[in-house]
N, C-alpha and C positions, 0 to 999 in steps of 0.2 A: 504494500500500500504506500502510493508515493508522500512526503510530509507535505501535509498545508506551508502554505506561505504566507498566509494571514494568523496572526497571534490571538486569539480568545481568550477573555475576561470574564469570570466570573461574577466580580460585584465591579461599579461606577469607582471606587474607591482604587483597587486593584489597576482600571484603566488607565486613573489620571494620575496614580505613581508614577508611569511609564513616560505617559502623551507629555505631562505639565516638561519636564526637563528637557526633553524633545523640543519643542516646541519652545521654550525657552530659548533654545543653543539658537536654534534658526531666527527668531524672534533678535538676537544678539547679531547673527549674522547680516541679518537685511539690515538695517538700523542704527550698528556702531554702537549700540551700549547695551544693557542689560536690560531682560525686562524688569518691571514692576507692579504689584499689583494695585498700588497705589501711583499711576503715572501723573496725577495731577500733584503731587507734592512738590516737585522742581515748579511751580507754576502759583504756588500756596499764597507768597506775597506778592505778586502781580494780582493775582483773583480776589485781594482782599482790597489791592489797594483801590483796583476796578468797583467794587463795592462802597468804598468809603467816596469814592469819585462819584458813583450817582446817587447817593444820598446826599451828597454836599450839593449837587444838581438839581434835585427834588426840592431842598431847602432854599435854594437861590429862584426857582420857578414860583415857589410859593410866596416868597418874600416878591417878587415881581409882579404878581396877581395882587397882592395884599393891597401894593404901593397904587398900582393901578385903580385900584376900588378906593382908595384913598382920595387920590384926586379926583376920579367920578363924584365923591362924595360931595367936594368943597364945592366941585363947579355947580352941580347940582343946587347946591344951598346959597348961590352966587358969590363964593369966596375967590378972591384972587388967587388962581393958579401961579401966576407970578411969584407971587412973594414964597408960595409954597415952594416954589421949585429952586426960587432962589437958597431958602434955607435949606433945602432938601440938596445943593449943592454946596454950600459950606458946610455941613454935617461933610457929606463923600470927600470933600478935600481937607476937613481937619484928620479926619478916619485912616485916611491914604498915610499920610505922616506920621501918624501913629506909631 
């Protein structure tokens, strides 16, 4: 009876002893480094800093909506946009120097 040349497994456990390290070496080979099973780690402080970047983006939108309903407000109530805007830009140039 000639030998198989396919390898049978028992249990999933059994296969992936074999396959994972296989599969690893080749994985190393196409790629230039090893694998990982955690590949976003090398990537961990980029993805956080992307995070803290659109929060600080949501918070600068919000404050721009806010600002804006601000002055709908005053013009609404016939307040000088002017003077508003004026103090609304020595606030941003005392700020800047800060």
């Amino acid at each position: 009876m000639p030998k198989r040349r396919t390898e049978t497994f028992s249990t999933k456990a059994a296969l992936l002893e074999k396959l994972i390290p296989m599969c690893a070496d080749e994985y190393e080979k196409l790629f230039g480094h090893p694998w990982s099973q955690h590949p976003l780690r090398w990537y961990e402080a980029l993805l956080e800093r992307s995070h803290i970047e659109t929060d600080a983006w949501r918070v600068m939108n919000a404050l721009g909506k806010a600002a804006s309903a601000a002055l709908d407000f005053f013009e609404s109530h016939g307040l000088s946009t002017r003077s508003a805007a004026t103090t609304a830009s020595t606030t941003r140039t005392s700020c800047i120097s800060c």
